[in-house]
C-alpha positions as CSV (number, residue, x, y, z in Angstrom):
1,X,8.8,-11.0,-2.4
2,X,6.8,-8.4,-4.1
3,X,5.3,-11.2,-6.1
4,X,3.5,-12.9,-3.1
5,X,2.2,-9.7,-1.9
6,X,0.7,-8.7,-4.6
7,X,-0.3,-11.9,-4.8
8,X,-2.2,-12.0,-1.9
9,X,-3.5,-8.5,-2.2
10,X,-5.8,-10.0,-5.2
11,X,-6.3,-12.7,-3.2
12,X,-8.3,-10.5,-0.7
13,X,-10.1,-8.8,-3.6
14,X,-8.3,-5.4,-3.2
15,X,-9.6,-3.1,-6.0
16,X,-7.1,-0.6,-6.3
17,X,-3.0,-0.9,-6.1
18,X,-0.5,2.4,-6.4
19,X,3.3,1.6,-6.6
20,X,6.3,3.2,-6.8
21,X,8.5,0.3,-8.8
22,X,7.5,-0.4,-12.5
23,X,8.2,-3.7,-12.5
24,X,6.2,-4.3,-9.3
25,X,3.3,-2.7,-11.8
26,X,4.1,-5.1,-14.2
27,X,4.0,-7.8,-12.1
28,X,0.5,-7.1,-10.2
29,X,-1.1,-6.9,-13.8
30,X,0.5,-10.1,-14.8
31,X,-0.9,-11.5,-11.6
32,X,-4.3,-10.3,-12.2
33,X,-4.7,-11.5,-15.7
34,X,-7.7,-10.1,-17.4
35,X,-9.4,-8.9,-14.1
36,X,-12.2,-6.2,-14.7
37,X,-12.6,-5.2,-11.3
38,X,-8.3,-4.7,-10.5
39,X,-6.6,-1.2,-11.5
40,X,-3.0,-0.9,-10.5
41,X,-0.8,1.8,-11.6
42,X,2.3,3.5,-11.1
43,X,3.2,6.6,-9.2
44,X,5.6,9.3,-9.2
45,X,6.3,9.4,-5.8
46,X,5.6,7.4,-2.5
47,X,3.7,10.5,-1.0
48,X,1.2,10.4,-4.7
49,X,1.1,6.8,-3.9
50,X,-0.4,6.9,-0.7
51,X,-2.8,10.2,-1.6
52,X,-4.2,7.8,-4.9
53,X,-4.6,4.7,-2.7
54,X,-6.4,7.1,0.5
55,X,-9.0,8.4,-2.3
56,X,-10.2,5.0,-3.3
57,X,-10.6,4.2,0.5
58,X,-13.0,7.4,0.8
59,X,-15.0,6.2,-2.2
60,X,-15.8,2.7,-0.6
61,X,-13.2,1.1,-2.7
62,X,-10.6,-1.3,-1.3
63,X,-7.7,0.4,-2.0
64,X,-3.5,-0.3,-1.1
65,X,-0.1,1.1,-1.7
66,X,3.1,-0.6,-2.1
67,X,5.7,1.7,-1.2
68,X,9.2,1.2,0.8
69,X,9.3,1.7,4.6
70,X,11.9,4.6,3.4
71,X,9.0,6.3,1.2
72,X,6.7,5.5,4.0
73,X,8.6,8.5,5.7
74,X,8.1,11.0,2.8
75,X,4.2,10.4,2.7
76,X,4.2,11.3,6.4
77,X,1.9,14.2,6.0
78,X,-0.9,12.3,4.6
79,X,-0.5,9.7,6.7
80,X,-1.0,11.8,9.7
81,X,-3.8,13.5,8.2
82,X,-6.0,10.0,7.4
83,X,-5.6,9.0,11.0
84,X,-8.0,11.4,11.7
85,X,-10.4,11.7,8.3
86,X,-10.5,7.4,8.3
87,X,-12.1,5.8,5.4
88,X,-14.8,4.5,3.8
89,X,-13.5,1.3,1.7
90,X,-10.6,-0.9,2.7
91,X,-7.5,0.4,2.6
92,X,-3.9,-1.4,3.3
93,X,-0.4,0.3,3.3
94,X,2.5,-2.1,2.7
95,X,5.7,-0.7,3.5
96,X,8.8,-3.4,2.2
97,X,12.1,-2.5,4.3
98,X,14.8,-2.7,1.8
99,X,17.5,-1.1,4.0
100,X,17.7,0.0,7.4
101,X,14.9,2.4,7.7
102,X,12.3,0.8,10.6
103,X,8.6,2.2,10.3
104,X,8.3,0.5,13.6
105,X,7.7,4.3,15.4
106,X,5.3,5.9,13.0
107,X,2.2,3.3,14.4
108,X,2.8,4.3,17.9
109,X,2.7,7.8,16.8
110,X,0.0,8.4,14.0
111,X,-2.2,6.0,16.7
112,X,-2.9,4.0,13.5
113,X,-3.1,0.1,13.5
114,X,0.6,-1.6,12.0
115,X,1.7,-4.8,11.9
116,X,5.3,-6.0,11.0
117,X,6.4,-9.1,9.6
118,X,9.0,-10.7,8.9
119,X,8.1,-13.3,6.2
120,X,5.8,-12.7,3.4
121,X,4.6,-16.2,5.0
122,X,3.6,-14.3,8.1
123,X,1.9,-11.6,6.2
């Protein structure tokens, strides 16, 4: 799964990838071959994830994190806080559920756009 998305991150010229997973890493460079305009790197935490990824946006770079819908919950104050800054580039937040934690809530209240999917077909 994590495969396709990154996948079809670089399909949409995204510039910049954060992850948590080291094999996710891996896998996005492996993806991107020798691409000179594609930087993707590892992160300590979700919340580092997310503040990396938000930077890129506010330098007019199109920027995502990869993070679980669990880690989602931990970079909560950031979150909040770029509802109201916005950015300047592109920038995509792609929380995988891997257990049972829904991230369903956290549009409604951050008043920030989400859409959930089921399928990495439908994403």
């Amino acid at each position: 799964m994590h495969d396709r998305i990154c996948e079809i991150l670089l399909e949409n010229s995204i510039q910049f990838l954060y992850v948590t997973n080291r094999m996710v890493e891996k896998t996005a460079r492996r993806i991107a071959g020798d691409n000179p305009f594609f930087h993707c790197e590892s992160s300590i935490n979700e919340k580092n994830a997310f503040e990396l990824a938000l930077t890129c946006s506010w330098a007019s770079k199109k920027a995502a994190c990869l993070i679980s819908s669990e880690g989602l919950y931990e970079a909560l104050d950031p979150l909040m806080s770029s509802a109201y800054t916005g950015v300047a580039g592109g920038f995509v937040i792609v929380a995988v559920q891997e257990n049972d934690t829904e991230v369903t809530p956290i549009g409604l209240f951050s008043k920030m756009p989400l859409l959930v999917t089921e399928t990495t077909e439908e994403f």
